[in-house]
C-alpha positions in Angstrom: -45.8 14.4 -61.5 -44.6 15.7 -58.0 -48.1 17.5 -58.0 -50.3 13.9 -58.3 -47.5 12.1 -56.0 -48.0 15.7 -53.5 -52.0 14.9 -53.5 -51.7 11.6 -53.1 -49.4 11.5 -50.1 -52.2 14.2 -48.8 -55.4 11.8 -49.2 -52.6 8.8 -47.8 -52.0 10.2 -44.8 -55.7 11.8 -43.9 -56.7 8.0 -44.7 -53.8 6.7 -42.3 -55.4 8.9 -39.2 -58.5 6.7 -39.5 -56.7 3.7 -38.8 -55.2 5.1 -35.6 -56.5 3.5 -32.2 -56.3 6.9 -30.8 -55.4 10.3 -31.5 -51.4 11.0 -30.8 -51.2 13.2 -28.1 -49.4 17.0 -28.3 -45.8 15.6 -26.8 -46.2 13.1 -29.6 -47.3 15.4 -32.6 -44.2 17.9 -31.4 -41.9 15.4 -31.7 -43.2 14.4 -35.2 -42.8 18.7 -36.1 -39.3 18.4 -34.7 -38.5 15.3 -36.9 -39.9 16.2 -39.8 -37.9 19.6 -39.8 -35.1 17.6 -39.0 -35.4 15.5 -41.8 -36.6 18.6 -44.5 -33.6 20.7 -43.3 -30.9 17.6 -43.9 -33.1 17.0 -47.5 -32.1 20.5 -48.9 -28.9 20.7 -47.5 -27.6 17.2 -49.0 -30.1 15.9 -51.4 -30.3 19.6 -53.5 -31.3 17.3 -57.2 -34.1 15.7 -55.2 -35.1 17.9 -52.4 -38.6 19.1 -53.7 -39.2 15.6 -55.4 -38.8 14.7 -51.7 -40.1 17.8 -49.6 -43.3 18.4 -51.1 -44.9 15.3 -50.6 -43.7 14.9 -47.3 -45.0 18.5 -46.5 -48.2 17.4 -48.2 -48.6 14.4 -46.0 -48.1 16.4 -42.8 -50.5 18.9 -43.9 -53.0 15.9 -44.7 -52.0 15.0 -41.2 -52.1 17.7 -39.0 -55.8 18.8 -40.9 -57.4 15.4 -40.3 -56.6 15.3 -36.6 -57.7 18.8 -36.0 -61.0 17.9 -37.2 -60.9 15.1 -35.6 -60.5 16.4 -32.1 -62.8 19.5 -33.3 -66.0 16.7 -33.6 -64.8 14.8 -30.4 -64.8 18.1 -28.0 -67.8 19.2 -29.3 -69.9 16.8 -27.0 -72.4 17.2 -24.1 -71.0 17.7 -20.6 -71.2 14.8 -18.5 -72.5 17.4 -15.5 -75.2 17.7 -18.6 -76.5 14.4 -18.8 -79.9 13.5 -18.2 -80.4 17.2 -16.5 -82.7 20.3 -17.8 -80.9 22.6 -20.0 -82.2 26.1 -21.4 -81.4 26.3 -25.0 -82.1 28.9 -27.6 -81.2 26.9 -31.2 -82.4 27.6 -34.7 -84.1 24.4 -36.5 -81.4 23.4 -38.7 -83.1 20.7 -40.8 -86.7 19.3 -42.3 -88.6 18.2 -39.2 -89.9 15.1 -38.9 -94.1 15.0 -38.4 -96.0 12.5 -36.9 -99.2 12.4 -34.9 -97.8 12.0 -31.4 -94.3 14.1 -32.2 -92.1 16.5 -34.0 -87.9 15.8 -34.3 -85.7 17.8 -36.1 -81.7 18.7 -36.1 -81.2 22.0 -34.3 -78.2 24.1 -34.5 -77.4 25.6 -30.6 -77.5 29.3 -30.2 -77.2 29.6 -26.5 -77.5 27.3 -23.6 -77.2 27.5 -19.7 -75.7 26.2 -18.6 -73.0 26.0 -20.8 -71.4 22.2 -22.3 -74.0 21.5 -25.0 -72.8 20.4 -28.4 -73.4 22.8 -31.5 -75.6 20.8 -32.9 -78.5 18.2 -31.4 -81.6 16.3 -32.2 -84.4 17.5 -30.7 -87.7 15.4 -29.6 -90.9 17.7 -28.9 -93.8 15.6 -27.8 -97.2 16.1 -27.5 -98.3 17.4 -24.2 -100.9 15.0 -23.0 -98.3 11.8 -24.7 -98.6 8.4 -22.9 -95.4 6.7 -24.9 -94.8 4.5 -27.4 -96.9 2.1 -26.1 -99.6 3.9 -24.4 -102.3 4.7 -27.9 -100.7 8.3 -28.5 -101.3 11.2 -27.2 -104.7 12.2 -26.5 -107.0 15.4 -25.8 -108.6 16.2 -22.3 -111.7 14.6 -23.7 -110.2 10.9 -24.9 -109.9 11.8 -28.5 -106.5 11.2 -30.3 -104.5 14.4 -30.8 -104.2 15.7 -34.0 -101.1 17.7 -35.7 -102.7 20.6 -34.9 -101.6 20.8 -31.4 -97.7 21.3 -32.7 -96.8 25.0 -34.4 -95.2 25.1 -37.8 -91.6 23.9 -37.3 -90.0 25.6 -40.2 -86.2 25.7 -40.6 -84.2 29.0 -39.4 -86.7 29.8 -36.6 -85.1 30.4 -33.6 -87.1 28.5 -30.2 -86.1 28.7 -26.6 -86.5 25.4 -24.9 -86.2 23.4 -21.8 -84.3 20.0 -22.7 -83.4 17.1 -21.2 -80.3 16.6 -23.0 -78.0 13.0 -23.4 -75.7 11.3 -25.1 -76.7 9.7 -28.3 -77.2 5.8 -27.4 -78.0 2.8 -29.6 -78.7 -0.9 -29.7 -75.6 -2.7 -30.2 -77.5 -5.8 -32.4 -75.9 -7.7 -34.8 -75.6 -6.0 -38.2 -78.3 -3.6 -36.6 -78.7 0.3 -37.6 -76.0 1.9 -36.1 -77.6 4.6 -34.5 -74.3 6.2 -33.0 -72.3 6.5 -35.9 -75.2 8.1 -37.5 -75.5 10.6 -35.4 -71.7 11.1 -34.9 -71.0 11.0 -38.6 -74.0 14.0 -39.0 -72.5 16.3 -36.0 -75.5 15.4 -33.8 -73.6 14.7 -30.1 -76.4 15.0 -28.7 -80.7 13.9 -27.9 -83.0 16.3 -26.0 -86.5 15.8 -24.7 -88.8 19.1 -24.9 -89.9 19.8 -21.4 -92.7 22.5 -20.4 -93.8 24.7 -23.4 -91.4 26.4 -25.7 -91.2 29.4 -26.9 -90.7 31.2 -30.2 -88.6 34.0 -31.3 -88.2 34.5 -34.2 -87.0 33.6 -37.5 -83.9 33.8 -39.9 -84.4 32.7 -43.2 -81.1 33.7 -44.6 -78.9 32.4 -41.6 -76.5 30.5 -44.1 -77.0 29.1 -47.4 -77.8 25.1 -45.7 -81.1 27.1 -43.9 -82.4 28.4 -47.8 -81.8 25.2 -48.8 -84.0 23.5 -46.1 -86.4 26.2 -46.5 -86.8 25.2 -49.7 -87.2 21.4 -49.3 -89.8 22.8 -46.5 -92.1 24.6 -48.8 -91.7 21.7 -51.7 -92.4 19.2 -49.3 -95.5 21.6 -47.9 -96.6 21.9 -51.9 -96.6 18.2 -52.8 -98.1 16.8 -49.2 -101.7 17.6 -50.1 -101.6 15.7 -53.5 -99.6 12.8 -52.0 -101.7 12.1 -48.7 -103.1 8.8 -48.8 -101.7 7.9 -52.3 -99.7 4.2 -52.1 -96.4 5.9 -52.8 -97.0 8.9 -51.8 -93.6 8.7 -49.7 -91.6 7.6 -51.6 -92.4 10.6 -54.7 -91.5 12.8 -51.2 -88.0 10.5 -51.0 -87.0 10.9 -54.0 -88.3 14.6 -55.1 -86.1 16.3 -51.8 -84.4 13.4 -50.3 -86.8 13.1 -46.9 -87.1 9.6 -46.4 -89.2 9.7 -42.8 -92.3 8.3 -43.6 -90.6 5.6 -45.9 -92.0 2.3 -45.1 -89.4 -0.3 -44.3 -90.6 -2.2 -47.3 -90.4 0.4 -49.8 
């Protein structure tokens, strides 16, 4: 029984830190230390029939605690430098995730290596255009001769390879409409604290397809994905059979 009431008090209070308006400060969280040894220390000297009763859950609610804002301040210091924002960085990152393919661009989740300077998250969302791109509302890009670009002009973005880019790097921003996407919190909730822009050419240098277990597994949604893409192009729901055989939902029409 003191185990469930021990687990509970630990989910209880790791729920509690979301409801905080802000994270306590240190002078705060020492005070709570000193009161809580206070209070454990005059539990097992006067309570002895009912000290663990009362002393592990309390322990267990610290612990749930303590954990939750660690993590918490963990996510929120991992951010871009302000000095960073909107400037040219140098980055060498690994592609983290299944990049997204269209005609004009490539975006995929990128785990940082390496930047200078240094105040770039761990982890960011890179844009790589096409070179000759006129914007979202300028036709796509085109070739020197007029023609729409095709995908060839992009190398094969698989995930674990290693790139050293030029981004302009900022802080992830969304439309604040009413019961709208909320772009921020997707990309906060995912570890992504930041955007970047490709600038100039990149360059590759290497690969590391056993960099962690999370690269395998993208790998490996990468070559099914690869597999099932020539039997799928053009078919009505072709994207879909993509969204539901690994989970990448990119070229999901709204209306599916």
């Amino acid at each position: 029984m003191t185990g469930r009431i021990c687990l509970l008090a630990f989910v209880a209070a790791t729920g509690a830190v979301q409801l905080l308006p802000y994270l306590p400060g240190r002078a705060l969280w020492l005070n709570a230390l000193g009161g809580a040894a206070a209070l454990s220390f005059s539990v097992y000297l006067l309570a002895p029939a009912i000290r663990w009763r009362v002393l592990l859950p309390m322990w267990a609610a610290l612990a749930g605690l303590l954990i939750t804002v660690a993590r918490a301040e963990h996510r929120l210091a991992d951010e871009l430098a302000p000095i960073n924002e909107n400037q040219v960085s140098r980055v060498v990152l690994r592609i983290a995730a299944l990049p997204k393919s269209s005609n004009d661009s490539r975006q995929f989740e990128a785990q940082v290596l390496s930047s200078m300077p240094e105040g770039v998250p761990s982890r960011i969302q890179v844009s790589w255009a096409a070179p000759n791109w006129a914007g979202p509302y300028g036709g796509g890009a085109r070739d020197a001769d007029g023609t729409d670009a095709d995908q060839a002009a992009f190398p094969e973005l698989i995930p674990g390879q290693i790139w050293r880019m030029a981004l302009t790097l900022k802080k992830p921003h969304g439309n604040r409409n009413p019961h709208a996407f909320d772009f921020e919190a997707y990309m906060f909730a995912h570890g992504l604290r930041a955007s970047g822009s490709v600038r100039g050419k990149p360059r590759y240098i290497g690969d590391e397809p056993w960099a962690s277990l999370p690269i395998v597994a993208q790998r490996a949604r990468y070559r099914v994905r690869s597999a099932m893409q020539p039997y799928l192009e053009g078919k009505r729901y072709g994207a879909v059979m993509l969204a539901l055989a690994i989970g990448d939902q990119a070229s999901v029409d709204a209306g599916d």
